[in-house]
mmCIF file of the N, C-alpha and C atoms, coordinates in Angstrom:
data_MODEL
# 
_entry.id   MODEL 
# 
loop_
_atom_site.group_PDB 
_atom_site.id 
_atom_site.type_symbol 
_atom_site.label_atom_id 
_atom_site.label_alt_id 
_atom_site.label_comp_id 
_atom_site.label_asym_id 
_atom_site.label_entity_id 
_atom_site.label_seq_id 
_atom_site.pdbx_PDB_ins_code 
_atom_site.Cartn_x 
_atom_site.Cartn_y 
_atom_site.Cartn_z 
_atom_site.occupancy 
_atom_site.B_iso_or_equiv 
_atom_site.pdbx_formal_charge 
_atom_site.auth_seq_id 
_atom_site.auth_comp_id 
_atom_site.auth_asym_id 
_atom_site.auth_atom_id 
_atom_site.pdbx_PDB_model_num 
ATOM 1   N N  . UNK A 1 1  ? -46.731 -14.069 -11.006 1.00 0.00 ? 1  UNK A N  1 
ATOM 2   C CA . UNK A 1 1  ? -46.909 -13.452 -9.706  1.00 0.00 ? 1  UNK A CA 1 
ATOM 3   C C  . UNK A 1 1  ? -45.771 -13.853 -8.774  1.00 0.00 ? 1  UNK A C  1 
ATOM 4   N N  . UNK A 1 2  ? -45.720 -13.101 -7.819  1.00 0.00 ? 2  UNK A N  1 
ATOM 5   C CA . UNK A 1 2  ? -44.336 -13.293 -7.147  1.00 0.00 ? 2  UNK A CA 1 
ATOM 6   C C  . UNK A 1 2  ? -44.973 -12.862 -5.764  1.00 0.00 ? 2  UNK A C  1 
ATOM 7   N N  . UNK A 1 3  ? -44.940 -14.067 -4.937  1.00 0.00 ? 3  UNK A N  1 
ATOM 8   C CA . UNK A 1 3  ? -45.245 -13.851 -3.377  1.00 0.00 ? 3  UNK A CA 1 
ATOM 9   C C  . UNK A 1 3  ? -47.078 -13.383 -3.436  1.00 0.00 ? 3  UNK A C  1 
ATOM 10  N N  . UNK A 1 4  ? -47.689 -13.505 -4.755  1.00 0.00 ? 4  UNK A N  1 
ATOM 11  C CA . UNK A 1 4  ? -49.177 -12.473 -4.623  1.00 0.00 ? 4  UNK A CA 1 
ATOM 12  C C  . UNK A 1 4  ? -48.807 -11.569 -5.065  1.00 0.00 ? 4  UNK A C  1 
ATOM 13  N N  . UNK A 1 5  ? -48.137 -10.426 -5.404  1.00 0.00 ? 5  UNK A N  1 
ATOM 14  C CA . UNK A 1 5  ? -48.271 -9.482  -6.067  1.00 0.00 ? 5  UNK A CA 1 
ATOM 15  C C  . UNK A 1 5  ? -48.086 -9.698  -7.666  1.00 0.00 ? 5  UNK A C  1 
ATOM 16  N N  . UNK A 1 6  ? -49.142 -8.878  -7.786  1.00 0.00 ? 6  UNK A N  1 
ATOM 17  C CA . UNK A 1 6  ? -49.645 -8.928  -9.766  1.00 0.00 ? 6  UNK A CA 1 
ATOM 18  C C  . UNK A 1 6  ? -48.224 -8.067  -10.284 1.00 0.00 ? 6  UNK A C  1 
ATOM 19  N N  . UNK A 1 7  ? -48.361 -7.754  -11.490 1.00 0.00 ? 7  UNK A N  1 
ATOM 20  C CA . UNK A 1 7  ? -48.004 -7.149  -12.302 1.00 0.00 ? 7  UNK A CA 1 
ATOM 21  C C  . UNK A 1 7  ? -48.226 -5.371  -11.894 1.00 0.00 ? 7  UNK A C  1 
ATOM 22  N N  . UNK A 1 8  ? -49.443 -5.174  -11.618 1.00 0.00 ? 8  UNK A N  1 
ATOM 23  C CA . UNK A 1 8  ? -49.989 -3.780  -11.042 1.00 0.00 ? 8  UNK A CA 1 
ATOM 24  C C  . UNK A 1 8  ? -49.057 -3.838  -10.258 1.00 0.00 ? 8  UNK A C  1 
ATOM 25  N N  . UNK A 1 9  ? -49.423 -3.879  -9.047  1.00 0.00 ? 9  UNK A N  1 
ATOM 26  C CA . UNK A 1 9  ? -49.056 -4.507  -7.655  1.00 0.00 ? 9  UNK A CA 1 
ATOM 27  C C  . UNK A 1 9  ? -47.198 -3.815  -7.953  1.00 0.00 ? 9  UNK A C  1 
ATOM 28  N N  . UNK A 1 10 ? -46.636 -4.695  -8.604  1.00 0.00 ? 10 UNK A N  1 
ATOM 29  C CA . UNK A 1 10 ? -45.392 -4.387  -8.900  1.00 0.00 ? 10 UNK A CA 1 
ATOM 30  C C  . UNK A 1 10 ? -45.203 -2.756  -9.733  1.00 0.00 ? 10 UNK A C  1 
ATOM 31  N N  . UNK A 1 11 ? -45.533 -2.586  -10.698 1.00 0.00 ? 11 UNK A N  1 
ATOM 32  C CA . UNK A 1 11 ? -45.433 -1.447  -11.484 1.00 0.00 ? 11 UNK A CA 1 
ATOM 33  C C  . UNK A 1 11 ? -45.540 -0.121  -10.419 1.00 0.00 ? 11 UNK A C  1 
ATOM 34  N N  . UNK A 1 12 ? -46.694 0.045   -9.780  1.00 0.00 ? 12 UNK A N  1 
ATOM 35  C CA . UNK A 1 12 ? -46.726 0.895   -8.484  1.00 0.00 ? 12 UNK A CA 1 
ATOM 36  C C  . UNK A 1 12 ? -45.918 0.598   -7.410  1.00 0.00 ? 12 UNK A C  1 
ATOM 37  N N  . UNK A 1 13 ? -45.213 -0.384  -7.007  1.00 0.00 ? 13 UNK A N  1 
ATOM 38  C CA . UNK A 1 13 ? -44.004 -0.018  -6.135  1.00 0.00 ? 13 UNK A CA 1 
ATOM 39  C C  . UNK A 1 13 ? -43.156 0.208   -6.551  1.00 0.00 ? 13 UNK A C  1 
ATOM 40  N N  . UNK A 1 14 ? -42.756 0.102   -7.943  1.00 0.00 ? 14 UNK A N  1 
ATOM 41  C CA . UNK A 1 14 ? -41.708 0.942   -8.667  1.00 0.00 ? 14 UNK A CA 1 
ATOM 42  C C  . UNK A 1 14 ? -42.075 2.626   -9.280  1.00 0.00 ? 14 UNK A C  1 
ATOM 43  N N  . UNK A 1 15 ? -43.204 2.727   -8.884  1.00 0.00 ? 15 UNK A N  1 
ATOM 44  C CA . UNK A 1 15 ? -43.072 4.050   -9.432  1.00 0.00 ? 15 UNK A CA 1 
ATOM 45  C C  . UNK A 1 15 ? -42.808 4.541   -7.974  1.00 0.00 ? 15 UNK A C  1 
ATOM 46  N N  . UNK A 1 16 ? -43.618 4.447   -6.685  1.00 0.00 ? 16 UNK A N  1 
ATOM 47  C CA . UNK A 1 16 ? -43.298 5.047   -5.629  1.00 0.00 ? 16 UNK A CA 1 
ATOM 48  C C  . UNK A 1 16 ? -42.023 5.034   -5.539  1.00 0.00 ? 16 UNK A C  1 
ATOM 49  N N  . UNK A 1 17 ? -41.337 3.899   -5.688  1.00 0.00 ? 17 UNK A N  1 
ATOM 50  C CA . UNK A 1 17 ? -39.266 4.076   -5.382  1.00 0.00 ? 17 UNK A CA 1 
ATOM 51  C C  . UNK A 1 17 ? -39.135 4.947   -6.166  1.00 0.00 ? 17 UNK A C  1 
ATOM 52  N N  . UNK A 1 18 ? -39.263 4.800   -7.299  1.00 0.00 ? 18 UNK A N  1 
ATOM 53  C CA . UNK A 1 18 ? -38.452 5.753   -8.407  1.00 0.00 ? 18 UNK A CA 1 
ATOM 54  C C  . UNK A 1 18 ? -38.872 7.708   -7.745  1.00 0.00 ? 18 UNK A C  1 
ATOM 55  N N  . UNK A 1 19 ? -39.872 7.517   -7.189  1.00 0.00 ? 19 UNK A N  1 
ATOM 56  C CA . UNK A 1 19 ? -40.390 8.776   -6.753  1.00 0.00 ? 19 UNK A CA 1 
ATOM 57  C C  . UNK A 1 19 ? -40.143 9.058   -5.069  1.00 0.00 ? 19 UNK A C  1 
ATOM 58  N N  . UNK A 1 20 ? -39.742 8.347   -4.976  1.00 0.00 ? 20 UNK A N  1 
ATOM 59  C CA . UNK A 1 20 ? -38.771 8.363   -3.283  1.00 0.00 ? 20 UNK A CA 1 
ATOM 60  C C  . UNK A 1 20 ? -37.201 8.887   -3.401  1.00 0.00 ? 20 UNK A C  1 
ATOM 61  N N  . UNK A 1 21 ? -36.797 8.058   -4.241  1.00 0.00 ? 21 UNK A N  1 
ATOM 62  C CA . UNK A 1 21 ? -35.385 7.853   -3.815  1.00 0.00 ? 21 UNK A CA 1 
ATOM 63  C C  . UNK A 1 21 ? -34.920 8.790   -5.303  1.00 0.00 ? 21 UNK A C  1 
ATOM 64  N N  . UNK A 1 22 ? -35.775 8.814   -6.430  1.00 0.00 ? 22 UNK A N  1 
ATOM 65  C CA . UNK A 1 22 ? -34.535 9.436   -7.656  1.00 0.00 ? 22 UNK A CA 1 
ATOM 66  C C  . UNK A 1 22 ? -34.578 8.901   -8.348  1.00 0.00 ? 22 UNK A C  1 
ATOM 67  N N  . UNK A 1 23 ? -34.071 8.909   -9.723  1.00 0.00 ? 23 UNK A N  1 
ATOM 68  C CA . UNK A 1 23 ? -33.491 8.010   -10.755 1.00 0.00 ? 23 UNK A CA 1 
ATOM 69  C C  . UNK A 1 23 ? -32.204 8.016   -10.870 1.00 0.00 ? 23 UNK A C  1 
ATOM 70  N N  . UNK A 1 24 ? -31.446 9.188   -9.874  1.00 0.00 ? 24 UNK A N  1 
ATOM 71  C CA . UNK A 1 24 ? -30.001 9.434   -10.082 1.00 0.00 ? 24 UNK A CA 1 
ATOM 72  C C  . UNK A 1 24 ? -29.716 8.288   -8.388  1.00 0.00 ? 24 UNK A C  1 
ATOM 73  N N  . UNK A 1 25 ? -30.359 8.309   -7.609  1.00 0.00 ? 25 UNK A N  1 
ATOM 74  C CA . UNK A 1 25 ? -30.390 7.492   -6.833  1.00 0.00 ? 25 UNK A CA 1 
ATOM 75  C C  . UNK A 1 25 ? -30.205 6.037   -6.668  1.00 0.00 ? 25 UNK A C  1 
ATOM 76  N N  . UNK A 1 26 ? -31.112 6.087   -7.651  1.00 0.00 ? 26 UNK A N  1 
ATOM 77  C CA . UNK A 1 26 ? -31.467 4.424   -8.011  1.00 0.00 ? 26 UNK A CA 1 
ATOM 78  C C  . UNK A 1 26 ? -30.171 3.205   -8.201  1.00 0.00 ? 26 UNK A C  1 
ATOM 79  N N  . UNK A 1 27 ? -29.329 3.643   -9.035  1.00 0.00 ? 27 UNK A N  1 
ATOM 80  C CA . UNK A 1 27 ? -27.988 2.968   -9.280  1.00 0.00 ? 27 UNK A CA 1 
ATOM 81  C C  . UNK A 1 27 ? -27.231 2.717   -7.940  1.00 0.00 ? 27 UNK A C  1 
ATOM 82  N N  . UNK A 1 28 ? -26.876 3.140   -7.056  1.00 0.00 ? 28 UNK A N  1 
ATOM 83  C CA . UNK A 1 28 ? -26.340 3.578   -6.158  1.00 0.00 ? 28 UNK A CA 1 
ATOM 84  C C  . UNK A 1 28 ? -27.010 2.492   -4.868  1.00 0.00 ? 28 UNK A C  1 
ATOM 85  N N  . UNK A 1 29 ? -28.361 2.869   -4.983  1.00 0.00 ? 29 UNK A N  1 
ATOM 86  C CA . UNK A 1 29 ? -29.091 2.003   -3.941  1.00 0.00 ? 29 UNK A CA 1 
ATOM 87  C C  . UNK A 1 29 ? -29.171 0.447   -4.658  1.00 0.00 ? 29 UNK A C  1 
ATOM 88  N N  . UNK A 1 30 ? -29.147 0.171   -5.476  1.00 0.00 ? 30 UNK A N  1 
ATOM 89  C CA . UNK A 1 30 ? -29.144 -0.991  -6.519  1.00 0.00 ? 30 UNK A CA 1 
ATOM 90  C C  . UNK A 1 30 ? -27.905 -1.896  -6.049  1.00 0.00 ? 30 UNK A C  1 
ATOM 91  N N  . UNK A 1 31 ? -26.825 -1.004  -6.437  1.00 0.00 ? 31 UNK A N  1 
ATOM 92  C CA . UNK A 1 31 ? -25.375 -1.154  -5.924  1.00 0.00 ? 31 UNK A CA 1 
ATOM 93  C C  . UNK A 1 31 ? -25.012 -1.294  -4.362  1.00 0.00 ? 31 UNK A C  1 
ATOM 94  N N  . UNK A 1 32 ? -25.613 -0.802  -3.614  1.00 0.00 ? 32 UNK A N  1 
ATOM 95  C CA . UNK A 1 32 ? -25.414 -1.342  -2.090  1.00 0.00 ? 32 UNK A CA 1 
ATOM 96  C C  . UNK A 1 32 ? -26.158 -2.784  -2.015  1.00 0.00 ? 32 UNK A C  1 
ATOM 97  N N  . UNK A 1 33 ? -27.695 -2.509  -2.390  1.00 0.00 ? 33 UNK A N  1 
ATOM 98  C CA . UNK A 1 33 ? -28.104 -3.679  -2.018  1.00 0.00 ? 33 UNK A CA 1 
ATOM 99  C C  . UNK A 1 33 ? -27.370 -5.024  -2.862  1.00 0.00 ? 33 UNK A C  1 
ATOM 100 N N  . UNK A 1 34 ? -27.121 -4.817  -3.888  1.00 0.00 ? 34 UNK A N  1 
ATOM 101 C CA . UNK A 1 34 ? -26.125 -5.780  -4.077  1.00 0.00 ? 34 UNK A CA 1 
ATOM 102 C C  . UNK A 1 34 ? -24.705 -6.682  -3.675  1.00 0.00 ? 34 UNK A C  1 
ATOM 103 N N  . UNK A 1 35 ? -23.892 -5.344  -3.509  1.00 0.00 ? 35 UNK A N  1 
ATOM 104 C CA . UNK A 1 35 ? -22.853 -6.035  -2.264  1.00 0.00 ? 35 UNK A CA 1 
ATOM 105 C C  . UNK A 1 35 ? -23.392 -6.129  -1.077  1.00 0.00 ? 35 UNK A C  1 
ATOM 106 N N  . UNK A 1 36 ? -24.311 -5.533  -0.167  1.00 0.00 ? 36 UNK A N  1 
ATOM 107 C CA . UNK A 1 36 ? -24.665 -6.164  0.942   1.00 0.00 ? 36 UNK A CA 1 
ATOM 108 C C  . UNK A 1 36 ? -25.418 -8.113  0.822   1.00 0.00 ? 36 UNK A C  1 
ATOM 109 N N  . UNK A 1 37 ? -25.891 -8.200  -0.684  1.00 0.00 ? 37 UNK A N  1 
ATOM 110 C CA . UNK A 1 37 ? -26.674 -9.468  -0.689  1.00 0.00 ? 37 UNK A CA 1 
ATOM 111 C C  . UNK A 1 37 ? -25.176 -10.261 -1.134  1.00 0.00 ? 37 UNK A C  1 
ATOM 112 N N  . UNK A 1 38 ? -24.515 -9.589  -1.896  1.00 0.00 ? 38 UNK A N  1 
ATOM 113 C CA . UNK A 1 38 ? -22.971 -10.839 -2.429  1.00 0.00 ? 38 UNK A CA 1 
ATOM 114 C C  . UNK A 1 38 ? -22.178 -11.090 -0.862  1.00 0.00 ? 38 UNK A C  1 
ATOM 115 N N  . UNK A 1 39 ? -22.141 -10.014 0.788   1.00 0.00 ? 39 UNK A N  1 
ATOM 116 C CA . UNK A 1 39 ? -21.631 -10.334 1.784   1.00 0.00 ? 39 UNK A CA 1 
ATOM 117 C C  . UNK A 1 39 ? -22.171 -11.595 2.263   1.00 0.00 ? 39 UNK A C  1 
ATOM 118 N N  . UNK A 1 40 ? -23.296 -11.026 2.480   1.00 0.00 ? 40 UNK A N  1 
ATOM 119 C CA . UNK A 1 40 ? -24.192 -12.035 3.184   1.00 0.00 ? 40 UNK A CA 1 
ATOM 120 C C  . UNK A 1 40 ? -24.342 -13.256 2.265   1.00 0.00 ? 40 UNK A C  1 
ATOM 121 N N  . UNK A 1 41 ? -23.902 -13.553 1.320   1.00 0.00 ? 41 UNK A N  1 
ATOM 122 C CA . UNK A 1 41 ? -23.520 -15.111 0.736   1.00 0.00 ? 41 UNK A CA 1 
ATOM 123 C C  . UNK A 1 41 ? -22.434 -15.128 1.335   1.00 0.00 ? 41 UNK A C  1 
ATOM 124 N N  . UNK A 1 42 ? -21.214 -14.664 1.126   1.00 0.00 ? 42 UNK A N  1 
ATOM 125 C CA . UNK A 1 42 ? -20.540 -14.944 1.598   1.00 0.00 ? 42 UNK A CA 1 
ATOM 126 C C  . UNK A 1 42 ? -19.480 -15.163 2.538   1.00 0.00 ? 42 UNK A C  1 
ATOM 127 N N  . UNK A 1 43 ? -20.604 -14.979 3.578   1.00 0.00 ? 43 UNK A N  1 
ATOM 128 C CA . UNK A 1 43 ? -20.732 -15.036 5.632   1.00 0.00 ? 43 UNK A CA 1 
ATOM 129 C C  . UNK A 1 43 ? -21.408 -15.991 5.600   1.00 0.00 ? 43 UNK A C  1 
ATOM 130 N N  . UNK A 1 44 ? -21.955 -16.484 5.107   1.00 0.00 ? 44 UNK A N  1 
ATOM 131 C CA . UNK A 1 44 ? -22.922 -17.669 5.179   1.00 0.00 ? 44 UNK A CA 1 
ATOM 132 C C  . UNK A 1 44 ? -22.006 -19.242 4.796   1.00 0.00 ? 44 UNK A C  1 
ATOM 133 N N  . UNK A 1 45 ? -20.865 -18.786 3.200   1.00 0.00 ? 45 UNK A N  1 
ATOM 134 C CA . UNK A 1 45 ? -20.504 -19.858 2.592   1.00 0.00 ? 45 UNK A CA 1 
ATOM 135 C C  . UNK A 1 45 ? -19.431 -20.001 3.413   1.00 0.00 ? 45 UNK A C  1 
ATOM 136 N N  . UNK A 1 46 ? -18.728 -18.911 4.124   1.00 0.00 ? 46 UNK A N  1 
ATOM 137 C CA . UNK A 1 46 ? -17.241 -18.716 4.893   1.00 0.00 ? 46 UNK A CA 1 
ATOM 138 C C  . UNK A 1 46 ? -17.250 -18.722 6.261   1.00 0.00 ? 46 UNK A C  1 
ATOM 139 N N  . UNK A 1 47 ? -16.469 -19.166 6.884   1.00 0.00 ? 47 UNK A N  1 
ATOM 140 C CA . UNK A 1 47 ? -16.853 -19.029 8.075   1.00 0.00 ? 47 UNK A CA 1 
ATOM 141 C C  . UNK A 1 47 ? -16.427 -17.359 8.979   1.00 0.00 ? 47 UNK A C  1 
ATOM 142 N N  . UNK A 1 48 ? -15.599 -16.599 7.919   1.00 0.00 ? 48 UNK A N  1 
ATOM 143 C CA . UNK A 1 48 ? -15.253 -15.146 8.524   1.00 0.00 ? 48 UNK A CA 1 
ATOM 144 C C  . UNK A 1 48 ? -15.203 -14.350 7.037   1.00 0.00 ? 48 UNK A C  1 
ATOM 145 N N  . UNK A 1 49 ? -15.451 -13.284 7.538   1.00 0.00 ? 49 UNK A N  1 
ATOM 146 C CA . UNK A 1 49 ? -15.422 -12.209 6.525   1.00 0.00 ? 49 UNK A CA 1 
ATOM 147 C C  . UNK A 1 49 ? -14.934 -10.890 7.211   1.00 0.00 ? 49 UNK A C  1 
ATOM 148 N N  . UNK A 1 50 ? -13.972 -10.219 5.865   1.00 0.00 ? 50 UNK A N  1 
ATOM 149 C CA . UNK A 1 50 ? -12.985 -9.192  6.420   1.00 0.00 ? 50 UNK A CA 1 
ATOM 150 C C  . UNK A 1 50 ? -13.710 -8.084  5.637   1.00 0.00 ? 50 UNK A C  1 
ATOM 151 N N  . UNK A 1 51 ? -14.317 -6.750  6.961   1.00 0.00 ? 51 UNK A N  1 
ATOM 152 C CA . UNK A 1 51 ? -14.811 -5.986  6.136   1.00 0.00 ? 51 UNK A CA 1 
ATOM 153 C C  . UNK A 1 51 ? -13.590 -4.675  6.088   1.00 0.00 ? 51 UNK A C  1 
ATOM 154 N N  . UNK A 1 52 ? -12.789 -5.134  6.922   1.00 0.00 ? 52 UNK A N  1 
ATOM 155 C CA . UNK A 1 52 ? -11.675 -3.745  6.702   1.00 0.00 ? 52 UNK A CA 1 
ATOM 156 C C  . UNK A 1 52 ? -11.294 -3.365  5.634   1.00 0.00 ? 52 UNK A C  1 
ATOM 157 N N  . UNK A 1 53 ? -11.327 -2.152  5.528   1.00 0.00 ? 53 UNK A N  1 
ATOM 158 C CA . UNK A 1 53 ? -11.018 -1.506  4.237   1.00 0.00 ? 53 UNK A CA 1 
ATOM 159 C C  . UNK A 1 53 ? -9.341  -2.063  4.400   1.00 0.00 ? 53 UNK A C  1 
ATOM 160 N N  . UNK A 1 54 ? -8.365  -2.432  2.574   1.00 0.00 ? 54 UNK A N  1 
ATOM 161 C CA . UNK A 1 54 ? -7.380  -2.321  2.402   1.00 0.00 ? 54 UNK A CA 1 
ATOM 162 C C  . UNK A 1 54 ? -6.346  -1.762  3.526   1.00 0.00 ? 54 UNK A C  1 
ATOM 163 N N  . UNK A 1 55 ? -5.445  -2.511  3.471   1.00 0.00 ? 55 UNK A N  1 
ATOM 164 C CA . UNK A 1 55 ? -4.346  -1.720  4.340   1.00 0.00 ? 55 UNK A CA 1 
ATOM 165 C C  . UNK A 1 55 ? -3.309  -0.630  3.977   1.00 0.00 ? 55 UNK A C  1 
ATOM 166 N N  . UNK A 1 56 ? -3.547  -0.639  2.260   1.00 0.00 ? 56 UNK A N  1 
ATOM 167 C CA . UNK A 1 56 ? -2.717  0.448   1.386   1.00 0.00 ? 56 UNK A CA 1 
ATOM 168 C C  . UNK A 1 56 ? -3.872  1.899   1.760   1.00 0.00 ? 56 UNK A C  1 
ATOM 169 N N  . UNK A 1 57 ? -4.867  1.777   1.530   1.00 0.00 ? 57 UNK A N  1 
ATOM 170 C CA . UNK A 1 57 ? -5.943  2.930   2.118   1.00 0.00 ? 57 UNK A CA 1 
ATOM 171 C C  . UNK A 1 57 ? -5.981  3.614   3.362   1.00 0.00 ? 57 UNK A C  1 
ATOM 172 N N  . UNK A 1 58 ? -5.628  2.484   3.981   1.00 0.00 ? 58 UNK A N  1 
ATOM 173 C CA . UNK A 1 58 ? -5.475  2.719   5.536   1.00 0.00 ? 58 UNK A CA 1 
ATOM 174 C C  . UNK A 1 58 ? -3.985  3.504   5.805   1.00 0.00 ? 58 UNK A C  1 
ATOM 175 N N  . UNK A 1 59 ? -3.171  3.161   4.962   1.00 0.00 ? 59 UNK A N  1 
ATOM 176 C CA . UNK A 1 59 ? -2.144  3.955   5.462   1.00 0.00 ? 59 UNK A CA 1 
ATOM 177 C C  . UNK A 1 59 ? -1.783  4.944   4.816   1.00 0.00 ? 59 UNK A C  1 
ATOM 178 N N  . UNK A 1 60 ? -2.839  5.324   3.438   1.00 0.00 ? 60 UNK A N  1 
ATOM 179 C CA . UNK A 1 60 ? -2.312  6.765   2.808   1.00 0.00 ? 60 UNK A CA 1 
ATOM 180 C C  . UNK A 1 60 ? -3.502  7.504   3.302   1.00 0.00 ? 60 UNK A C  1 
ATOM 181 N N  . UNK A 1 61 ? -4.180  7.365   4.385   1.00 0.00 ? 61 UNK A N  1 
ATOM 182 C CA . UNK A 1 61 ? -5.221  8.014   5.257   1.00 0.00 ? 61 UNK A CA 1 
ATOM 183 C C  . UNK A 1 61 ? -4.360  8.412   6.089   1.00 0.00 ? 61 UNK A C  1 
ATOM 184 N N  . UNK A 1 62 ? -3.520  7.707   7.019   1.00 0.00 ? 62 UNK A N  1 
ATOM 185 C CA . UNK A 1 62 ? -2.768  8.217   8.065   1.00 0.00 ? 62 UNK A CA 1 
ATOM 186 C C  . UNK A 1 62 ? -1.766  9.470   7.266   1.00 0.00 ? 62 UNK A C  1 
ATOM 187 N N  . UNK A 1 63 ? -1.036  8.871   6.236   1.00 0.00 ? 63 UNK A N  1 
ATOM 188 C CA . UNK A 1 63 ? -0.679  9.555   5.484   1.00 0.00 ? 63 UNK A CA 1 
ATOM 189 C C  . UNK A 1 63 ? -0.656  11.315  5.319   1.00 0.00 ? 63 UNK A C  1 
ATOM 190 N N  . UNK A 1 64 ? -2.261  11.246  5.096   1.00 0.00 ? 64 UNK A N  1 
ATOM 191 C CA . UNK A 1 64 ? -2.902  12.084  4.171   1.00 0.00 ? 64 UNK A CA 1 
ATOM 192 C C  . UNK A 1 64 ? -2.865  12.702  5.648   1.00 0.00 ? 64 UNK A C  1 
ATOM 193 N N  . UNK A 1 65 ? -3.297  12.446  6.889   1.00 0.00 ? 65 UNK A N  1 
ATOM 194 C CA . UNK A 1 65 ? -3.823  13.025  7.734   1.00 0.00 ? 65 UNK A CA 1 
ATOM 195 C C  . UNK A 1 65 ? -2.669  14.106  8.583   1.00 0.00 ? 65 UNK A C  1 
ATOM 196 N N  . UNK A 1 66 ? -1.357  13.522  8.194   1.00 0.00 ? 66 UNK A N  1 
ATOM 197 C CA . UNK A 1 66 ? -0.282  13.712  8.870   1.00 0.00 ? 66 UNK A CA 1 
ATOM 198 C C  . UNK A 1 66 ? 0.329   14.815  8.503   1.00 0.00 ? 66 UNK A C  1 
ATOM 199 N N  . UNK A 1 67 ? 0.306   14.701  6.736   1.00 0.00 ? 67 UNK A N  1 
ATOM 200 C CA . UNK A 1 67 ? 0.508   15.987  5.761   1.00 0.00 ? 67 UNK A CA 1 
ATOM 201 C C  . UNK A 1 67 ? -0.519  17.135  6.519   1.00 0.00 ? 67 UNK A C  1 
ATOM 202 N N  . UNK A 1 68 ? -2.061  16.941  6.213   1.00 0.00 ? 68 UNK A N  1 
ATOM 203 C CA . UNK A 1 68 ? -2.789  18.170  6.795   1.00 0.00 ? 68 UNK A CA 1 
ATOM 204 C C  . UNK A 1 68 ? -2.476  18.472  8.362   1.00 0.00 ? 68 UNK A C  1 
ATOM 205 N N  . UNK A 1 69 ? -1.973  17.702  9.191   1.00 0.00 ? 69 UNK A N  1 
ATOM 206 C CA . UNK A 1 69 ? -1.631  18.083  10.235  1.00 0.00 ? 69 UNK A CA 1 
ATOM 207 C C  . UNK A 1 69 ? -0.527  19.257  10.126  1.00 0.00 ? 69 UNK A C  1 
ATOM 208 N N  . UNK A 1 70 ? 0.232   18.770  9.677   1.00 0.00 ? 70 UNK A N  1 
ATOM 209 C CA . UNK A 1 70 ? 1.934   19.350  9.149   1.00 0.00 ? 70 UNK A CA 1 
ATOM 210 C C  . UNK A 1 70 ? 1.156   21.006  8.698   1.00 0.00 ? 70 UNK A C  1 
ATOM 211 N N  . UNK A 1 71 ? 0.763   20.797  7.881   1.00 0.00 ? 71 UNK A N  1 
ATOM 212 C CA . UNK A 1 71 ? 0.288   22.203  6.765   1.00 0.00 ? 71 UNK A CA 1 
ATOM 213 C C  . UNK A 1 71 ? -0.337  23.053  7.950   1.00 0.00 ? 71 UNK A C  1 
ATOM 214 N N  . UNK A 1 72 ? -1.339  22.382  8.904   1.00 0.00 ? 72 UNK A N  1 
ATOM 215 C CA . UNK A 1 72 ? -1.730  23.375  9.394   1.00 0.00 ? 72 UNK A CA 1 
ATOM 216 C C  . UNK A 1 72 ? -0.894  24.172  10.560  1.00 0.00 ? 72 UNK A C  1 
ATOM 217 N N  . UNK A 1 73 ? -0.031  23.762  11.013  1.00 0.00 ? 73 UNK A N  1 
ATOM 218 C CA . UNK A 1 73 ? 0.837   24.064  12.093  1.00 0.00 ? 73 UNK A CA 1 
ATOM 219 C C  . UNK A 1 73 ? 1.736   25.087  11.863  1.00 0.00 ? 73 UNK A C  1 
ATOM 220 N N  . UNK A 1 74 ? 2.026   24.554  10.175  1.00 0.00 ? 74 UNK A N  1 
ATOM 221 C CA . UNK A 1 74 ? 3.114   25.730  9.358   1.00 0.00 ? 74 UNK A CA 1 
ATOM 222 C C  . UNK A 1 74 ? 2.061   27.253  9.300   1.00 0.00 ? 74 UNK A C  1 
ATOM 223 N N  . UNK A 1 75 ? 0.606   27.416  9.009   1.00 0.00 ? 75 UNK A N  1 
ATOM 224 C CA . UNK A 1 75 ? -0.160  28.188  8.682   1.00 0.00 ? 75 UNK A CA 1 
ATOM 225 C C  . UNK A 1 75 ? -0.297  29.428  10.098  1.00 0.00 ? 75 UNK A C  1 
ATOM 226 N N  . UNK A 1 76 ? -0.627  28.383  11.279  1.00 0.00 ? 76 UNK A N  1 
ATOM 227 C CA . UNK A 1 76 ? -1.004  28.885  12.655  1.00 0.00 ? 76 UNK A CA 1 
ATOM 228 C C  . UNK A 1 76 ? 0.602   29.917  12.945  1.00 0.00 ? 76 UNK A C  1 
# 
């Protein structure tokens, strides 16, 4: 038992998730809650944590944004 809940107990809150969220869902939500629980270790073990995305991302966004700017100006 875990916290009071049986075995039942458990089996029926997994069928309601599985019937909430998907089975194509499931991975995905699995996967957040996971890096959100690996942050929060390690904000806890560190005294700062960098959630900015990459700075190579960041600048083939500007990038990217500058090209579709360009394209559309040539179009108008």
């Amino acid at each position: 038992m875990i916290g009071g809940l049986g075995a039942t107990e458990l089996i029926i809150i997994l069928i309601i998730v599985i019937v909430i969220f998907g089975g194509k869902r499931l991975p995905e939500l699995g996967r957040g809650i996971g890096e959100a629980m690996k942050n929060f270790k390690k904000s806890v073990s560190h005294d700062e944590i960098d959630v900015s995305p990459p700075r190579d991302k960041v600048e083939e966004k500007k990038v990217e944004e500058k090209k579709e700017e360009n394209d559309e100006g040539k179009t108008v």
